[in-house]
N, C-alpha and C positions, 0 to 999 in steps of 0.2 A: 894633681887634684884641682878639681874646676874650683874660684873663689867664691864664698857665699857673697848672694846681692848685699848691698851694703844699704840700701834706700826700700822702703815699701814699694810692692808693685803697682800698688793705687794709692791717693788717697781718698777717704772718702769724708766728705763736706756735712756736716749735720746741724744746720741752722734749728736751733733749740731756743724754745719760750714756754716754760714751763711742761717740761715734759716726764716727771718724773717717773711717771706710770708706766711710761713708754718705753724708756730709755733701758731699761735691762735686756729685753725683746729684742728690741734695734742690735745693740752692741755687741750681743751674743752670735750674731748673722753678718757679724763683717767678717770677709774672705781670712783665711790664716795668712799672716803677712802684710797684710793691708793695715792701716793706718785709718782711727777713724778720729776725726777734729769735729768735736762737739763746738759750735757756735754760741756759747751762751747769749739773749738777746736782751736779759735783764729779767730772768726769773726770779720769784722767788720764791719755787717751792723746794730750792736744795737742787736743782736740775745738773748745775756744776758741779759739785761735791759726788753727788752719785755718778756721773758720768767723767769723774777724777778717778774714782775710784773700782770704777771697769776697768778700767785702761786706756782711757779713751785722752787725746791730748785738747785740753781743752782751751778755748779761744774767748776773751770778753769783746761785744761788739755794742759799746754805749745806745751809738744811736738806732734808733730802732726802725724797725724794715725787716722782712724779707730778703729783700735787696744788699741788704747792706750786709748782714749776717754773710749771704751767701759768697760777698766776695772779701770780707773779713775772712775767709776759712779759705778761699781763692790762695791770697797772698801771702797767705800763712802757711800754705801745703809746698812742698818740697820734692814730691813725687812727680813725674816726667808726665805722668797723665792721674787727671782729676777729677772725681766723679762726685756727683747731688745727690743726694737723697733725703727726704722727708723724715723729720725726727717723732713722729707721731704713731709709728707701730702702721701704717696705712699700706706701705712698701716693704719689701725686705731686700736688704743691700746685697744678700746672697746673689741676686737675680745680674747685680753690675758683671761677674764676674765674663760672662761672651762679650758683653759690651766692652770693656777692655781688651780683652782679647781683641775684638775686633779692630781697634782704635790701633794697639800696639803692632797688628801684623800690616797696617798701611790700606784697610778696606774701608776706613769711612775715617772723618775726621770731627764728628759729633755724630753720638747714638742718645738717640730716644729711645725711653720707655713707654708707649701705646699700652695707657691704661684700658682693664680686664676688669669691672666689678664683680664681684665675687656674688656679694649680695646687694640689692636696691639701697639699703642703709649705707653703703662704704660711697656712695656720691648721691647728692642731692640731683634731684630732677633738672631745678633751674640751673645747677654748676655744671651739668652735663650738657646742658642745651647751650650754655654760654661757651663752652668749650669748642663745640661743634662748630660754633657759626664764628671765633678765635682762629681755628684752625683751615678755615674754609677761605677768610679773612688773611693770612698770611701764606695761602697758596695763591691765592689771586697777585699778592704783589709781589712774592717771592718765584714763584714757579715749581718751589718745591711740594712735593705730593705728600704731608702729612698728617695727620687725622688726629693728634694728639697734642698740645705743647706743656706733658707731665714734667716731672721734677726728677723722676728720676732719670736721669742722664750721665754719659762719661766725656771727655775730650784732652787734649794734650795742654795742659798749664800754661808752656810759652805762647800758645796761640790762642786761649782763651784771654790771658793778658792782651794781649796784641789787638782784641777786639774794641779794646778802654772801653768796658760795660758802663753806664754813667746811672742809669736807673737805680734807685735804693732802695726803691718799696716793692710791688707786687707784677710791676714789669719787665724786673732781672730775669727771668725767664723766658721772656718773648723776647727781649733785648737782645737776647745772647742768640737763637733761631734767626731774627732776623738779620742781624753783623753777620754770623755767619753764610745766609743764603747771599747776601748781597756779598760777600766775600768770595764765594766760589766755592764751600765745602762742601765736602759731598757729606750728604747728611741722612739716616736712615733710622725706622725705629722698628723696636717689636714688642709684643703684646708682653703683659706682665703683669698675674693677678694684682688686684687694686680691693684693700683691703679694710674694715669700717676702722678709721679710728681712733684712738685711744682718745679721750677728752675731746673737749668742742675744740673746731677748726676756729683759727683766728680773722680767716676770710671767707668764706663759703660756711660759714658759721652763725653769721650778724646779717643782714641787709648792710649796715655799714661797712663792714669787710668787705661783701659783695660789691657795694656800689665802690669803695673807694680802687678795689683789683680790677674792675671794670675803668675807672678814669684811668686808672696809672697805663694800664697796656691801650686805650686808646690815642695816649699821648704818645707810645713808642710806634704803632703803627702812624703816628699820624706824622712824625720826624721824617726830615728830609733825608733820601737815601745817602750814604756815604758814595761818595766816585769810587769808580772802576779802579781805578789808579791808586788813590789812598789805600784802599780794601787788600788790593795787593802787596802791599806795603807791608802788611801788618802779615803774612801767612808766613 
């Protein structure tokens, strides 16, 4: 008789600031078997406690970020491949389950999710339009063909380490796109409804949000590429 796996088939990363609305929604929609590491980022509306209390294993991440969150729950996961997703009810982590598949059977080595609005509410105009000209933006200096740089995504743990992401606020996401194109991944996404919401967004939410998600990813585009050589270092 075959042995049961001993480790989650994924894990899944869920950087959390107040989500408590959300978080029953989210947790009920991770894969059976999967692992889901709530990030706590310094709520306090109870976000820990309720997301203790799903099952979820939960992670404190003092300083506050995006960034930071996301790779507090990075170094924390233990599963051979590692997946993002938005703690807001906006995504459903059901959707990660091809995308690991595909990471696990050796077709891509970072899968994006190509955000799908459902409705005009579930993204703002200007977050959509900043997106567009983001991603327009890192195929020009990447070469890669993307149309998206969403959150939700999967890739293999060792090798997302290996990228030493440095970013901690709202450009761990582009950070990690561009390490890997400059790296050699092959890298692929697919569409994935894109849902309104639960509570206000903490950056596409404010003009301050905006403007400050807007500095942070200009400074990682604006970072000198990693060498060929180091990049290979790291796969």
């Amino acid at each position: 008789m075959a042995s049961l796996p001993t480790s989650p088939v994924a894990d899944v990363v869920l950087p959390c600031l107040d989500e408590a609305a959300a978080l029953p929604w989210v947790l009920e929609r991770i894969p059976p078997g999967w692992r889901a590491i709530v990030v706590d980022n310094g709520s306090t509306d109870g976000s820990a406690d309720i997301a203790r209390s799903l099952g979820a294993t939960v992670v404190h991440e003092s300083r506050r970020g995006f960034g930071a969150a996301c790779h507090a729950g990075l170094t924390a996961a233990t599963a051979d491949i590692v997946c993002f997703c938005d703690c807001d009810a906006s995504l459903d982590p059901a959707r990660l389950v091809p995308f690991v598949a595909e990471v696990s059977r050796g077709a891509a080595d970072l899968v994006l999710g190509r955000r799908r609005p459902r409705t005009h509410r579930a993204w703002p105009v200007h977050a959509r339009v900043g997106n567009a000209a983001l991603a327009r933006m890192v195929r020009r200096r990447t070469g890669v063909a993307l149309h998206d740089i969403g959150p939700l995504r999967a890739a293999r743990r060792e090798a997302l380490l290996g990228l030493e992401l440095a970013d901690r606020r709202s450009g761990y996401p582009l950070q990690m796109v561009v390490r890997a194109a400059e790296a050699g991944w092959r890298i692929t996404e697919h569409p994935v409804p894109y849902l309104p919401r639960t509570g206000t967004s903490k950056v596409t939410g404010t003009w301050r949000g905006t403007w400050q998600a807007v500095r942070d990813m200009r400074a990682v585009l604006a970072a000198t590429p990693v060498s060929a050589a180091d990049e290979r270092t790291r796969l």
